[in-house]
C-alpha positions, 0 to 999 in steps of 0.5 A, spaced: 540 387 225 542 380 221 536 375 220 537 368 223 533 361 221 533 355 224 536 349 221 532 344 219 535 339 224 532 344 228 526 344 226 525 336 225 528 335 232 522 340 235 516 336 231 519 330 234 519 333 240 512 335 240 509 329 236 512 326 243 508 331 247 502 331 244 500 324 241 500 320 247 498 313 243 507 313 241 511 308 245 518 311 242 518 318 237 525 318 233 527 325 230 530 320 225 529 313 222 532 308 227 536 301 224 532 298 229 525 299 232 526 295 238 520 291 237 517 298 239 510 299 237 507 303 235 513 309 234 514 315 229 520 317 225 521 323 223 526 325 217 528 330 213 525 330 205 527 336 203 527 343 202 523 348 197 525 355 196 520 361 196 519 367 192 520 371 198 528 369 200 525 370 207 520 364 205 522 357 204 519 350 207 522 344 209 519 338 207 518 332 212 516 325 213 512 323 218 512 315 220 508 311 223 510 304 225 506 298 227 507 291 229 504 286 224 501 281 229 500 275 223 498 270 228 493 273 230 491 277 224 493 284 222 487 288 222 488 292 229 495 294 226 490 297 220 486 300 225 491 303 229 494 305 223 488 310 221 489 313 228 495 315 228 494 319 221 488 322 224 492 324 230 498 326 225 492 330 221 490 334 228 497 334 230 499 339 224 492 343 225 494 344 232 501 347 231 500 350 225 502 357 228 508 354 233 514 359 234 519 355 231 514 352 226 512 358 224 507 354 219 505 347 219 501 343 214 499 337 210 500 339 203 493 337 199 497 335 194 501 329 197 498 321 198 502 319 204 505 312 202 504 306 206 509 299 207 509 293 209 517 293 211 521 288 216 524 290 221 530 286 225 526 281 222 520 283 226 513 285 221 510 293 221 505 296 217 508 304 216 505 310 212 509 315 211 505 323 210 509 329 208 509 335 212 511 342 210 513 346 215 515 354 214 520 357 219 520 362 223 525 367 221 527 373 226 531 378 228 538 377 232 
């Protein structure tokens, strides 16, 4: 019997997957971060952070951010990108608490001792308000 894990690409392109099945308040979900947003509003990005070890050498997480883009509309003001930004990270929060027990994500969660990071990045010349939350997601590992 030989142990497999998934890849972490695996993993990343399955809670983008999810994130796109789930959360219906996205236009676009990238498993990656684009050169380009296309002027899409809102999206998610989701890209690889990192990996941490277990003690167990069957136990080990992958790292993850999580990005919620937003158009800035400085016209008209930016606090519905504020408010729209809030959503997201709650429905992310949700997100992560729904899937906790997923079959290739084994364990998903928000780790509590991590501030999500936000920005005000431009984009192909294009205003967007972003934050960034970190999820830890330990793969399932199984038997082949």
């Amino acid at each position: 019997m030989t142990l497999s894990v998934p890849s972490r690409q695996t993993v990343r392109e399955r809670l983008a997957t999810l994130i796109d099945a789930q959360i219906e308040a996205y236009v676009a979900v990238f498993d990656h971060v684009p050169r380009d947003l296309q002027g899409k509003s809102p999206c998610c990005t989701v890209s690889s952070l990192g990996f941490r070890p277990g003690q167990n050498p069957y136990l080990y997480t992958y790292r993850f951010a999580i990005g919620n883009w937003v158009r800035r509309d400085l016209s008209t003001g930016v606090a519905a990108s504020e408010d729209t930004l809030d959503t997201l990270m709650q429905a992310i929060a949700q997100f992560a608490l729904n899937n906790a027990n997923d079959s290739v994500l084994h364990i998903c969660k928000i780790p509590v001792d991590q501030d999500s990071e936000t920005s005000y990045p431009v984009v192909d010349g294009i205003p967007y308000r972003a934050e960034f939350i970190t999820v830890e997601v330990r793969p399932q590992v199984g038997a082949s």
